[in-house]
N, C-alpha and C positions, 0 to 999 in steps of 0.2 A: 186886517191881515197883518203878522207879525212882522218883522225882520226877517227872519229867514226864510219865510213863506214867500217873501217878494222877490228876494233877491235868487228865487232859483225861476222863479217866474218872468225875470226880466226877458225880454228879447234877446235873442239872440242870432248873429250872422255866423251860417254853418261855414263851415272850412271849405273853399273852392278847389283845394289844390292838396298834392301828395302831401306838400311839407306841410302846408295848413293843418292838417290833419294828424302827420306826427307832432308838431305843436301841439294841439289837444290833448293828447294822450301822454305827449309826454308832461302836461303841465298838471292831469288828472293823476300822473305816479309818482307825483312830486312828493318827499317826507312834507307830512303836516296839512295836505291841501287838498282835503274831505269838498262833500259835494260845494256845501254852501261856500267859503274858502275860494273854490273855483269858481263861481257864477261872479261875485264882489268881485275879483283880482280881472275878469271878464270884460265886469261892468264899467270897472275903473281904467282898462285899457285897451279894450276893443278888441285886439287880438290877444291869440294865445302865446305868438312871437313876444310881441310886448310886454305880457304878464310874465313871462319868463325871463326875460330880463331883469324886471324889476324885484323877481321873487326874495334873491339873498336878499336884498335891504331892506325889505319890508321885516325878512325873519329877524334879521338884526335888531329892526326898531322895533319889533317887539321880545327883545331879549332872549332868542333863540340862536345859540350860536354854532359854528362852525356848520351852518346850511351849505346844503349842495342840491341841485336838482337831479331830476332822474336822468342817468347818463342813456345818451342818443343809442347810445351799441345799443339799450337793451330794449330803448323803444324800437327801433331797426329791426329787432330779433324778432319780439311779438307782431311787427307788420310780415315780417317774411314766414312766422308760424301760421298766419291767420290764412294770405292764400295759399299756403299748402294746406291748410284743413278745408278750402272753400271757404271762411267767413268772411261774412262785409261788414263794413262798421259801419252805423247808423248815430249819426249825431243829432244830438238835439236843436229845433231847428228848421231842419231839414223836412221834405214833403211825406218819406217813407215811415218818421218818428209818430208813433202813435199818440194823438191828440188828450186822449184818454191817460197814459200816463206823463204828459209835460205837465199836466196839470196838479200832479201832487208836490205837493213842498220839497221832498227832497228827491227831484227824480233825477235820474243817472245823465248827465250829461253826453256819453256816447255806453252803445253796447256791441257786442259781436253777435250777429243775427246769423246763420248755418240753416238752411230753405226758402218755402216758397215770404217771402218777403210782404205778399200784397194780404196775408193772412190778419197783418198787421192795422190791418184797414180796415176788416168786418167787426161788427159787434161780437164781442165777449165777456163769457161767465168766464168765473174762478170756480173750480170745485177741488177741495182740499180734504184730509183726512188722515186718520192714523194708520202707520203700514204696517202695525200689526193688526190689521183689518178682521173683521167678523165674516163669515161667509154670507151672509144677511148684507151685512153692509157694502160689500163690494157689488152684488147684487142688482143694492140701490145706486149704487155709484154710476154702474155700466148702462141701467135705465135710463138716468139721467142725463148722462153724457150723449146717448144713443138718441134719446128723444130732443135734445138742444141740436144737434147737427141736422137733424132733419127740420129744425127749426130756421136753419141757415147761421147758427150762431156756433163762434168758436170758444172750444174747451181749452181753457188755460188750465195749468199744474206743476206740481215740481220736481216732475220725473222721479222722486222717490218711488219706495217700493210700495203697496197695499193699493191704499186707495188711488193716490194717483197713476200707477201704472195702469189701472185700471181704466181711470175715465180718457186716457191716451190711447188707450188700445180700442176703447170700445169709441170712439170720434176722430179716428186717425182718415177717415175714410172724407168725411163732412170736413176737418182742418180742426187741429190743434196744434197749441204752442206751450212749449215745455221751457218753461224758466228756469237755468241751469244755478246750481252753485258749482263753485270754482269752473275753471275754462272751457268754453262752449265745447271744447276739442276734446274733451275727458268722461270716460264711460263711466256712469257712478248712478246706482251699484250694479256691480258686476252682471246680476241675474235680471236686469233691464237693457242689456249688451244689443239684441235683436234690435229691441224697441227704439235705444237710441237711434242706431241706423234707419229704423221706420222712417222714425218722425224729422230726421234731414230729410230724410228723399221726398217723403208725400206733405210734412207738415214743417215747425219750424222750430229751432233750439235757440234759445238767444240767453245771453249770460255779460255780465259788465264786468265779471272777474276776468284778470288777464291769459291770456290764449296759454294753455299749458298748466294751468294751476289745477293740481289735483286739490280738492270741494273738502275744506274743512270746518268744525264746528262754527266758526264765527262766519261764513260765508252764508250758512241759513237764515238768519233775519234780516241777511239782506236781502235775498233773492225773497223771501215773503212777500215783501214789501213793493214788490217790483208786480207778485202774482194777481197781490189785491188791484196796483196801480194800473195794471194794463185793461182789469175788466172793467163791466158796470156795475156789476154783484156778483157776492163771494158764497157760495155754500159750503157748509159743513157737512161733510157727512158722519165721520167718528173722528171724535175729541175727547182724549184721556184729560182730567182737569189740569195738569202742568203739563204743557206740549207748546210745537210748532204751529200746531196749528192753529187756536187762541192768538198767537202772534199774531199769525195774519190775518185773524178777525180781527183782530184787534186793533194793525192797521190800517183794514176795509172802511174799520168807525171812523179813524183821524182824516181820513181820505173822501167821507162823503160817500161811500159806496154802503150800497142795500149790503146787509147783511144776514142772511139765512142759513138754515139748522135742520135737519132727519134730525127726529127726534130717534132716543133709544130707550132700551131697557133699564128701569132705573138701578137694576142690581149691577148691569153692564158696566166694568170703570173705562171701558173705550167710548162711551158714550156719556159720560157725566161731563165732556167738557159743553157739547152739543145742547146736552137740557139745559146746562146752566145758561149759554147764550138765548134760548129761549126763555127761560125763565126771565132772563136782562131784556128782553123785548125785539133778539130775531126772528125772521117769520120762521112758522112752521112751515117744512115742507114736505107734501106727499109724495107732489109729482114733479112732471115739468109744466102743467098748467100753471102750478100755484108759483113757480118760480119767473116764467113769462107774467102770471100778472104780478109782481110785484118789479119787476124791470122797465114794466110798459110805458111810462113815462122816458125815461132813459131812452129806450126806442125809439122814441116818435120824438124828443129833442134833440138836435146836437148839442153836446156838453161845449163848454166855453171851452173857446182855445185860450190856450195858455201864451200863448204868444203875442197874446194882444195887452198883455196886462202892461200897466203903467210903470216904466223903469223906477229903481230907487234912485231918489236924488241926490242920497249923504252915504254913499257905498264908504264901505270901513274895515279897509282890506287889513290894517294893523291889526288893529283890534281883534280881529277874527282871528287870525294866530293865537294872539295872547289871549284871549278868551279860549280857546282849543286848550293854551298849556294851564289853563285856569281849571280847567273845569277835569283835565289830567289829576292835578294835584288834588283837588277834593275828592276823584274816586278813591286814588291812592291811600288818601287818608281815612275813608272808610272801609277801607280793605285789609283783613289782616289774615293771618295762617289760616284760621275757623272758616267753612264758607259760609258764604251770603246769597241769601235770593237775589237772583239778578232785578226781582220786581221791586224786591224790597228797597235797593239801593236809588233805583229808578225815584219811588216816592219820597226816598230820603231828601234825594237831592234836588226834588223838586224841579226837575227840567219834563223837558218835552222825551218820550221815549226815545225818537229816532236822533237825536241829539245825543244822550249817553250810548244808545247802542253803536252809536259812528266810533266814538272814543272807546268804547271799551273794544274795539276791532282794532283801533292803534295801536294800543297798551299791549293786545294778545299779542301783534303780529312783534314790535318790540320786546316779548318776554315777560314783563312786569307783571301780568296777571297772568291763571289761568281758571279755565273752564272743569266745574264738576260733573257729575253726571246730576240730571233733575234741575239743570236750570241755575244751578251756582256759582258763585265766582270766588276764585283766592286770590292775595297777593303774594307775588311769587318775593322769595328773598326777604 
């Protein structure tokens, strides 16, 4: 297991108290102090009090200057936005945090959950797809979805429009959970307005972006990553070949999780990303038979907690800053006015994906870069 695999897997003592708790959050809005960042400064000082203390000099000793942490007002704001929307925060840790996603390398340290909460506790698929969906496909989507609930198993998705609206609507009844991008509290899109409200009342929304954040482009790979972590296997239903949804097979693979495919028409381009995951050796899916057996192991094991993994013993809170501004400046320097495949840059640089995709979400929310359409990136300036 890596470094940063370990270090989000260490142990961890959830926050007992109000302040305990805005400590966390405020130490998770901190500039510069992505997942991994916060498990090391964690690990290295028990609380989140403490790690916030120590944070200016750490930025300092890795030549990051004029640091400030996130001022209290505005962690105060998003506590008093969240019980005005209903949401509870669930930390990692804690008995409510889904076992299933502690388990992946970089899982979200706390999220805002909005329902029934014990949803969090049943086995569940992912089922993803393109929302400009095929009538065909949506079809399969709502079979799917409709035969897994009857199975006792919850439909995960990401509230987008096509397919996902779909297998929420048609498993809203059995439990599903909609993994929000930007603030659990923010309707998106518009023409899923109902649905949102559904799925608080009967099912459940949970989102680790801050309470109030209207859902932008760089908020989708992360919420992916969250859709593949919470289940035990991912299906595709339609996947144009550069999409979101490839994403999240894709971090279904890094993750250990079954990855499965509805095949399509091969003239279809909403389905070419789907063949190709098959072709690459996802199962084929008919039904929901063929998706129970290939889960059925997952089933009948309990997956490893993540909680019980062996602390790191050389936590390197400096480092990780500066490794942060390191790995800044080499995107930087591969980025110019022309865009770039975001894949492309990925293998340039030769890192782990979800490692460039954390920095290239700094870089966006700072200005330095921005987002094309199809998956590109510029340097802005």
């Amino acid at each position: 297991m890596d470094e940063d695999s370990v270090s989000s897997l260490t142990p961890l003592t959830p926050p007992t108290s109000e302040d305990a708790r805005l400590s966390w959050l405020r130490l998770l809005r901190s500039r510069r102090v992505g997942i991994s960042t916060f498990y090391r400064l964690m690990q290295e000082n028990e609380t989140a009090e403490r790690a916030l203390e120590v944070l200016p000099e750490v930025a300092r000793a890795a030549g990051v200057t004029d640091y400030a942490i996130a001022p209290l007002k505005d962690i105060e704001n998003e506590f008093a936005a969240a019980r005005k929307a209903g949401a509870r925060m669930i930390c990692r840790g804690e008995a409510d945090y889904p076992k299933e996603l502690a388990n992946i390398a970089d899982a979200p340290p706390l999220f805002w959950a909005i329902g029934d909460i014990s949803l969090l506790k049943r086995p569940k698929i992912g089922i993803v797809g393109a929302r400009n969906a095929s009538s065909l496909g949506e079809r399969m989507a709502r079979k799917l979805s409709e035969g897994l609930s009857q199975q006792g198993l919850i439909v995960v998705s990401g509230l987008a429009r096509g397919i996902d609206a779909v297998c929420h609507k048609a498993a809203l009844e059995g439990g599903t959970i909609a993994v929000q991008a930007g603030g659990v509290d923010k309707i998106y899109p518009k023409e899923n307005t109902e649905l949102f409200w559904e799925i608080g009342a009967k099912g459940l929304r949970i989102s680790e972006d801050p309470i109030g954040v209207a859902p932008q482009a760089r908020h989708f790979p992360k919420r992916n990553r969250i859709i593949s972590g919470l289940s035990i296997g991912l299906v595709v239903v339609e996947a144009a070949a550069r999409s979101g949804t490839l994403i999240t097979a894709r971090n279904a693979l890094d993750q250990g999780r079954e990855v499965m495919a509805v095949p399509g028409h091969p003239f279809d381009a909403r389905a070419t990303g789907s063949n190709m995951l098959i072709r690459d050796g996802a199962a084929l899916i008919r039904n929901v038979d063929d998706i129970l057996e290939q889960v059925a192991d997952a089933l009948e094991e309990p997956r490893t907690v993540a909680d019980q993994a062996e602390p790191d013993e050389k936590p390197c809170t400096q480092s990780t800053i500066a490794e942060s501004a390191d790995l800044h400046r080499q995107i930087l320097e591969r980025l110019g006015p022309s865009p770039l495949a975001e894949d492309q840059l990925i293998r340039d640089l030769e890192q782990p994906a979800h490692h460039v995709t954390a920095e290239l979400v700094s870089l966006e929310v700072e200005g330095r870069i921005e987002r094309a359409p199809g998956g590109y990136l510029m340097r802005v300036g």
